[in-house]
N, C-alpha and C positions, 0 to 999 in steps of 0.2 A: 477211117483206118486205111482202107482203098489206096490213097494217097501217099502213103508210109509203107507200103509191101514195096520189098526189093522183084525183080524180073521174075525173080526161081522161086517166090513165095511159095512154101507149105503149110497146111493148116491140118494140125494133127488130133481130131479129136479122139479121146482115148476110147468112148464107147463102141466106135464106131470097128476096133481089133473083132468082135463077134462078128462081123459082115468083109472081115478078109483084111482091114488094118491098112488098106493103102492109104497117103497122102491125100489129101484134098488141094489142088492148084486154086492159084488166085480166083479164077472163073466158077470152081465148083464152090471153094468157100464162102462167093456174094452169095450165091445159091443158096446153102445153109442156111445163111444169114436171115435171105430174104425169106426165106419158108418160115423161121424160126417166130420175126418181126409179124408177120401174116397173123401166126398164130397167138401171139402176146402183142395186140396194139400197143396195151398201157403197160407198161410194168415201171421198178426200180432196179438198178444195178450198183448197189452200196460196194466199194471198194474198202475190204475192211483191213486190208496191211499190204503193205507196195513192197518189197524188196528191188533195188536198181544197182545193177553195175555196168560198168562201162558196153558191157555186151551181151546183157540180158536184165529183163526186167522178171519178176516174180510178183503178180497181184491175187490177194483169195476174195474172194468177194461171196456175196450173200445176195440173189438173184427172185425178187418177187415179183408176179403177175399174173392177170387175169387171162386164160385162157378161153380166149373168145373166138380161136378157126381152127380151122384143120394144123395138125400137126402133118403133115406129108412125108413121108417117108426118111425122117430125120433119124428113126430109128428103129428102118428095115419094115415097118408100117405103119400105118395112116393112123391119125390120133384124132377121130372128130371132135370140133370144138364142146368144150363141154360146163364152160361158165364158173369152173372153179380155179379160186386162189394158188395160188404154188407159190412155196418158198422150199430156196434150196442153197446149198452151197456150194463153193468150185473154187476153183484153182487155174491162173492162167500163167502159164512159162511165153514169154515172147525174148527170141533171142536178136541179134540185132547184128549186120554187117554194115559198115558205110553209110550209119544212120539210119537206116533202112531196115523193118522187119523184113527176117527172110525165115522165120518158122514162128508157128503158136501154135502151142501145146494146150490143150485145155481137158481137164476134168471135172466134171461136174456128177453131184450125190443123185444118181439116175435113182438110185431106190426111193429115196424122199420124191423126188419127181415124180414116180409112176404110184404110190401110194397117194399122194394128194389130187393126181390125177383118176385115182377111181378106176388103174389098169391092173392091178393088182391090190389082194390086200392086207 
């Protein structure tokens, strides 16, 4: 995806509004990424309805894996690996200048998330 952010790339995760809602730049969003990827080697990311128009795409998907490392402060703190399953749902907004992403918007069902994760119950 790296390859497809326009220069001004933002990456807007909406959970993220409880820790002050700023933007994430191309360089913090690998970051996420890579934390995220750390945390889930294996998983699936089922794309379950694409909506596309000329200057934004709309995808929801259905996001399962095995948490096997740290979650890192992806959500203001540390999630040690804990070997269980997660299946959850989301929503991702990418709008698009010049071919080029230049924002992604994504939501994901943090409640399903921290339930299967054993952080709440």
């Amino acid at each position: 995806m790296a390859r497809h952010r326009a220069p001004d790339f933002a990456f807007d995760a909406v959970h993220r509004d409880t820790f002050g809602g700023e933007l994430l730049d191309a360089d913090a969003s690998r970051e996420f990424w890579r934390a995220w990827v750390t945390a889930f080697n294996e998983f699936d990311w089922e794309h379950t309805r694409t909506i596309v128009t000329e200057s934004i795409a709309v995808c929801e998907w259905i996001y399962c894996g095995e948490q096997d490392g740290p979650l890192d402060n992806i959500f203001g703190f540390n999630v040690p690996g804990c070997g269980r399953v997660v299946r959850f749902r989301g929503t991702s907004i990418c709008e698009f200048r010049d071919g080029r992403i230049t924002r992604e918007t994504m939501y994901m069902d943090l409640a399903t998330l921290m339930i299967e994760l054993g952080i709440t119950p």
